[in-house]
N, C-alpha and C positions, 0 to 999 in steps of 0.2 A: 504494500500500500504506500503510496506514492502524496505526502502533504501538498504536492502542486498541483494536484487532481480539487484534492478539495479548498487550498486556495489559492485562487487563478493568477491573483495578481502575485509576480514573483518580486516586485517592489515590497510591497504588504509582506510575504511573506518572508524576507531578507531584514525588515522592520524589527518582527517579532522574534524572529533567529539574534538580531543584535541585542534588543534590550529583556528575551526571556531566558536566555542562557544564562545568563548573569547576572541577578536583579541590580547588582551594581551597576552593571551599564550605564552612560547616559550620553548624549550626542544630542548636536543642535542641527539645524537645518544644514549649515553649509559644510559642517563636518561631515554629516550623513551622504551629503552631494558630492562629495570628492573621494568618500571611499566606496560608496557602491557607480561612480561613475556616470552620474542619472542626472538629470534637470531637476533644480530646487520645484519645480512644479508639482512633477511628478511623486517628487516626496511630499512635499507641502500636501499635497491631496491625502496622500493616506495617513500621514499626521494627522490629519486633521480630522480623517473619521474615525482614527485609533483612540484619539482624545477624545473625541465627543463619543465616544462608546464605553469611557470611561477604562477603558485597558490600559491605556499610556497616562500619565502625567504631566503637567511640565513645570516649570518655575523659570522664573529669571534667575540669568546669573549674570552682575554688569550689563550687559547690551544685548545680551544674547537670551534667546528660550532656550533650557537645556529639553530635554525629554525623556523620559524612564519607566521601566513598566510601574503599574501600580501597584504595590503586594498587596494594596487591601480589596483589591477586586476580589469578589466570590470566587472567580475565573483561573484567578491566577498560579496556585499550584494545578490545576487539570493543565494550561497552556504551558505553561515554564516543561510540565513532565511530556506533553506532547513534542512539542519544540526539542528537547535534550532525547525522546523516543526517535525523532526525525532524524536526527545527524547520527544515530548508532549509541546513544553514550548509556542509556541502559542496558543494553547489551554487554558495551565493554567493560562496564563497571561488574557487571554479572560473571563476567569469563575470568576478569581480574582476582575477583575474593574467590573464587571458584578452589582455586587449587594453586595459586602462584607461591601462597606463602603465610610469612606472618605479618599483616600488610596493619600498616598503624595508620597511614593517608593513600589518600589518590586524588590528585591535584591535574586539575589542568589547565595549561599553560599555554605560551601562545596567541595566534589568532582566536585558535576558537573561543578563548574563555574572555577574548575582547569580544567577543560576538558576532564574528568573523566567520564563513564557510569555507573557508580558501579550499578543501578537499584536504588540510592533513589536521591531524586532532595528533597535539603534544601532552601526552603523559606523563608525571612525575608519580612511582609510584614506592613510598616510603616504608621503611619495617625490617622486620630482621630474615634474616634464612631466605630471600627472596630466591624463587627457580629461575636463574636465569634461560634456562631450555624452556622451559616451560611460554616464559615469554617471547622466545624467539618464534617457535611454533604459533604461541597465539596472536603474534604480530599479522603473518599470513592468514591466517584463518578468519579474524576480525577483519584483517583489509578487502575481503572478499562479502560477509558478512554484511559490513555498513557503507562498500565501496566509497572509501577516503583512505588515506594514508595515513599509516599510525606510530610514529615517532615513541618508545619507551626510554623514560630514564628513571633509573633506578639508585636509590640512595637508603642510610639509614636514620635512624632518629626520624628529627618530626620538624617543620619550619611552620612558623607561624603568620605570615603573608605571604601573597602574592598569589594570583589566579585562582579559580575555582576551585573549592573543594566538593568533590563530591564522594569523597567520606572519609569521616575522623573518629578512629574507635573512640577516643577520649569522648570528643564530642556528642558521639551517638548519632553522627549522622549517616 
């Protein structure tokens, strides 16, 4: 099942890949126009029905509207878990805790945790006794899977910023 079936506009849908991946996210019109490559119009439009459907937010910041999802939407964890369904990342998070090891984080890094599709998804994934065979196999296997490219990096202990996390035994997430 293919997200560009059910939503057509691949603007719209690049929209919500940027600010649901990450509720961090946030981008203003002419940043959004120069990394997806697009006319402020054609963003401005779906901004502007994303906001008035209450999904997006925005604020001033200085001169600029920023824009972000809204986590108090109703909506918002089904879209955030669809959106991260889309690009593969439950899956990979699945195959990861699966059998790799004794995995303390799994972090992503990268474009994609900017909200970015570029086609490769960077892993950092932290803990002790990691299988490094294990991930080399489930490198190919995932990249066929979610068809993107799947960058692992593997370290131990724990870091406390930087990109996504999408899961922290401490944390329970």
């Amino acid at each position: 099942f293919m997200l560009e079936s059910l939503i057509t506009s691949k603007t719209r849908l690049r929209l919500l890949i940027k600010f649901f991946v990450n509720s961090q996210n946030h981008s203003h019109l002419r940043g959004l126009s120069e990394e997806f490559g697009e006319s402020t119009n054609a963003i401005r439009k779906e901004l502007n029905n994303l906001t008035n459907a209450g999904i997006l937010v925005k604020h001033s910041d200085k001169n600029k509207i920023e824009y972000q999802a809204n986590v108090k939407h109703p909506f918002y964890t089904n879209i955030r878990d669809i959106i991260r369904k889309h690009l593969g990342l439950d899956m990979l998070l699945e195959q990861i805790l699966e059998r790799i090891g004794d995995v303390e984080q799994v972090i992503l890094t990268g474009d994609i945790a900017r909200g970015s599709d570029t086609g490769t998804i960077d892993v950092l994934v932290l803990g002790e006794k990691i299988n490094n065979d294990y991930i080399n196999h489930l490198t190919k296997r995932l990249e066929e899977l979610i068809e993107r490219k799947v960058i692992f990096t593997v370290a131990s202990g724990r870091i406390s910023s930087g990109g996504l996390v999408l899961f922290d035994r401490q944390a329970g997430i």
